[in-house]
C-alpha positions as CSV (number, residue, x, y, z in Angstrom):
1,X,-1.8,30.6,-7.7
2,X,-5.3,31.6,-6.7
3,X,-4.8,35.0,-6.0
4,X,-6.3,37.6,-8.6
5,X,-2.8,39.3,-9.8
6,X,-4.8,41.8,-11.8
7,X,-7.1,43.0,-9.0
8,X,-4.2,43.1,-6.6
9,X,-2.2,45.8,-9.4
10,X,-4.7,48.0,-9.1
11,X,-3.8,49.3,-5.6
12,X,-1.1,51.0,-7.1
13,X,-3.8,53.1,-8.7
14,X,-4.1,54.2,-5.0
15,X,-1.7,57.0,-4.0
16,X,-2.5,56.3,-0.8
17,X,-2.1,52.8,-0.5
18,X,0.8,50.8,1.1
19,X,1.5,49.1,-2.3
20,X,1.9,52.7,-4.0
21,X,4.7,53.6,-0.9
22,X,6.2,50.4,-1.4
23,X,6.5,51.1,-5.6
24,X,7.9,54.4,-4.8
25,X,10.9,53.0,-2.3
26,X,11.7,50.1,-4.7
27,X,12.4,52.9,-7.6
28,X,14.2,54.5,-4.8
29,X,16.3,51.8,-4.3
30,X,16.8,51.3,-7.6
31,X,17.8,54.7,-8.4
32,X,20.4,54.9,-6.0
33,X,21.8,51.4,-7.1
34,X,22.1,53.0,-10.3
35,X,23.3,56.4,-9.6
36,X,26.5,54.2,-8.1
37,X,27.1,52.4,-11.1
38,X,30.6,53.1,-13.0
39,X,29.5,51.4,-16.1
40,X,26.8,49.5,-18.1
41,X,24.5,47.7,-15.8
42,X,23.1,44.3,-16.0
43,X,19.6,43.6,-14.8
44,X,17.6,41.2,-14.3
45,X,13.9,41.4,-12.7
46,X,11.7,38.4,-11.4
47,X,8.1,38.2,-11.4
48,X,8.4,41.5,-12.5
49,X,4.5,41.8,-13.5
50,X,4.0,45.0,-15.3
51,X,7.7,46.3,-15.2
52,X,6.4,49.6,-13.2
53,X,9.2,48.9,-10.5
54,X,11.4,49.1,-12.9
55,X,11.3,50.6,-16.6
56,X,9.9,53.7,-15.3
57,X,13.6,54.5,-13.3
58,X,15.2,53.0,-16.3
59,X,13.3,55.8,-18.3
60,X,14.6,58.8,-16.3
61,X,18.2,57.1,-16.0
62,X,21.5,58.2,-17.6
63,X,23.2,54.9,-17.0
64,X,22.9,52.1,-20.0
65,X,21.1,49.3,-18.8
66,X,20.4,46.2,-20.2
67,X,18.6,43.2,-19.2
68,X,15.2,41.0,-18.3
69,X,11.9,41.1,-16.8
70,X,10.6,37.8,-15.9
71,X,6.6,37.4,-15.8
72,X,4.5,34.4,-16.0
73,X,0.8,36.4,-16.5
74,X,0.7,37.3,-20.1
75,X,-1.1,40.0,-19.9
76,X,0.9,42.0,-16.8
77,X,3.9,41.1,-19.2
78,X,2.6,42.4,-22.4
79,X,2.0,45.6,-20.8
80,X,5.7,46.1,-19.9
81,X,7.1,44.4,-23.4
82,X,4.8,48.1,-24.9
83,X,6.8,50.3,-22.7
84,X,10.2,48.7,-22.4
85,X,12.9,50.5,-23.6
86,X,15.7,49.6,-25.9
87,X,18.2,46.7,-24.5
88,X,15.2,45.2,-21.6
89,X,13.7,41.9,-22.8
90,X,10.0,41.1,-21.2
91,X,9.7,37.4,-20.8
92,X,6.9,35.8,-20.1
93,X,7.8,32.8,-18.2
94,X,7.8,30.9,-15.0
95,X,10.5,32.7,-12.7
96,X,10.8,30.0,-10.5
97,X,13.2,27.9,-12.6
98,X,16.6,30.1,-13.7
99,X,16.0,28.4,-16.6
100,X,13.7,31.1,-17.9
101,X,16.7,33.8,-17.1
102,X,20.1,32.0,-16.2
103,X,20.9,33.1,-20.0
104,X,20.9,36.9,-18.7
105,X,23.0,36.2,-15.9
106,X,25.1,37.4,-14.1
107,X,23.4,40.2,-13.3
108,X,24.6,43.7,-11.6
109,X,21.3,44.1,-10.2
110,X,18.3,41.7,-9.7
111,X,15.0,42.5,-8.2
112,X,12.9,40.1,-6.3
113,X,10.0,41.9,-5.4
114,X,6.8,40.4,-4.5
115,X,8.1,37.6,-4.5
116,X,9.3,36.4,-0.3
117,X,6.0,37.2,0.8
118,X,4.1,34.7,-1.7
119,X,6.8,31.4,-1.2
120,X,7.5,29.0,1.8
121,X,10.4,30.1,4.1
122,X,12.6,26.7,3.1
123,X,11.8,28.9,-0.7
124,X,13.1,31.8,0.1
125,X,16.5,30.3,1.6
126,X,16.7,28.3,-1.5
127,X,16.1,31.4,-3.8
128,X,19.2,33.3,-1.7
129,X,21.4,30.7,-1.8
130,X,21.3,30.2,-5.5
131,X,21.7,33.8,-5.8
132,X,25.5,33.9,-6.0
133,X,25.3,32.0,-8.8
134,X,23.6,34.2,-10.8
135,X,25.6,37.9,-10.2
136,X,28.8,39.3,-10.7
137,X,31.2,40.8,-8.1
138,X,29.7,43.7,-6.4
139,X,26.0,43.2,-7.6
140,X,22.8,44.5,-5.7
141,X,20.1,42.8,-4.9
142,X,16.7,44.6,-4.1
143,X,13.8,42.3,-2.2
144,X,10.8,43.3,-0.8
145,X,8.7,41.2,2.3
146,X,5.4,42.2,3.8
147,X,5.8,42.8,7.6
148,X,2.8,40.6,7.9
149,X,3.7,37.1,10.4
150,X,2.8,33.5,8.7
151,X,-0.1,32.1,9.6
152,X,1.7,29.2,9.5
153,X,2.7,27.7,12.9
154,X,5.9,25.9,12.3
155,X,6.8,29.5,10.0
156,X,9.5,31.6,11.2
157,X,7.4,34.0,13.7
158,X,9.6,37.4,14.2
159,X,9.8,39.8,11.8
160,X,9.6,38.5,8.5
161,X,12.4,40.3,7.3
162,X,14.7,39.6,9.4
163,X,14.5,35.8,8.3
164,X,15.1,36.8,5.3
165,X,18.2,38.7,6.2
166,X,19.3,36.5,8.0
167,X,19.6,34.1,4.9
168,X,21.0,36.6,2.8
169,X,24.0,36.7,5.8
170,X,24.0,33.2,5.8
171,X,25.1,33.4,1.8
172,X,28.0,35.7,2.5
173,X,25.9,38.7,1.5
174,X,26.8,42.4,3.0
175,X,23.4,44.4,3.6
176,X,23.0,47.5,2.6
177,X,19.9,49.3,3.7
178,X,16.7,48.2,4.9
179,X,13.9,50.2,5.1
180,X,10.9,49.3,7.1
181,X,7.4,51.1,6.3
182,X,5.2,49.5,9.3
183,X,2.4,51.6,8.4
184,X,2.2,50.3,5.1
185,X,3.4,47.3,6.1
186,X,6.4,46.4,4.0
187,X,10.1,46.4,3.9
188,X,12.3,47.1,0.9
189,X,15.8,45.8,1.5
190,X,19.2,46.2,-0.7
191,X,22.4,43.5,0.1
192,X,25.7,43.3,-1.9
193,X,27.3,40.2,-3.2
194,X,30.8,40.9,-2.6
195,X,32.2,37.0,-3.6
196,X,33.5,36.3,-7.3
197,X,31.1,36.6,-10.4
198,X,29.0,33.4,-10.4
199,X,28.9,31.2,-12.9
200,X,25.0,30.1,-13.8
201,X,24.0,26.1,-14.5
202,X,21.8,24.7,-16.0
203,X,18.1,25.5,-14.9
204,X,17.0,25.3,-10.9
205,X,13.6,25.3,-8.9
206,X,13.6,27.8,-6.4
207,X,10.5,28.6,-5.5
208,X,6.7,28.1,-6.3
209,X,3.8,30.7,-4.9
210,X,1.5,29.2,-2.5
């Protein structure tokens, strides 16, 4: 990874940047995954980086929620093990492999943000794939992709988030909402795993940043 993680945080020190607009509609997301929620919820959140996507709605939340945040910079991580509340474990570990998190799983929600926009396509279809695997009936998952077009020429070259809808239909997901900021240039999107509660193995690669 070359890119400088800790610079690239502090945009959402920016009210008026896209990356704060995005911040605020993943909480949003969250929020309303949670306000649906009959029970305890299971989370688990991938290259989580400072938690600010998620602890903060945890925070404000009524409903009991348990779970991990999965982040391989040590310092991004030890900034969200100080704030995490009761019953959320900070990990700091490589959340490529479900190796660092199968043990939490399944999950009733998982979170991969910032995380399509940074792997190879063939990565992405891997990672929403394996997905099943790793949820229980009914669970949410919340992505994010810039709207930004590879550079790449044999990439995908429509909307970047319609690729990865499209894989999430081609696992048997249902999707629930996608909301498209092109002025900030993101999208935030929500899909249901309707199937049977999955049953995690034993650790896979599913993606590396490039």
């Amino acid at each position: 990874m070359t890119r400088d993680w800790h610079a690239w945080y502090r945009a959402y020190d920016d009210p008026d940047s896209g990356l704060s607009r995005r911040l605020a509609t993943v909480r949003g997301a969250l929020q309303g995954v949670l306000d649906a929620a009959s029970g305890p919820v299971r989370l688990v959140s991938v290259c989580a980086g400072d938690g600010r996507d998620t602890l903060p709605v945890l925070d404000a939340s009524d409903v009991e929620v348990t779970g991990v945040l999965v982040e391989l910079d040590p310092e991004l991580s030890a900034r969200a093990r100080a704030v995490a509340p009761g019953g959320i474990e900070v990990r700091t570990a490589d959340a490529g492999t479900t190796a660092s998190y199968a043990d939490a799983c399944p999950a009733d929600v998982f979170l991969a943000c910032g995380v399509f926009g940074n792997v190879v396509d063939d990565d992405i279809a891997r990672t929403v794939a394996a997905l099943p695997s790793l949820l229980t009936s009914g669970a949410h998952v919340i992505w994010t992709r810039g709207s930004r077009v590879s550079e790449d020429p044999t990439a995908y070259d429509g909307d970047p988030a319609e690729l990865v809808r499209g894989f999430f239909a081609d696992a048997g997901f249902e999707a629930v909402t996608l909301i498209a900021d092109d002025d900030a240039g993101f999208r935030v999107g929500v899909h249901r795993w309707p199937g049977p509660t999955g049953v995690p193995g034993p650790g896979e690669r599913l993606f590396d940043f490039v």
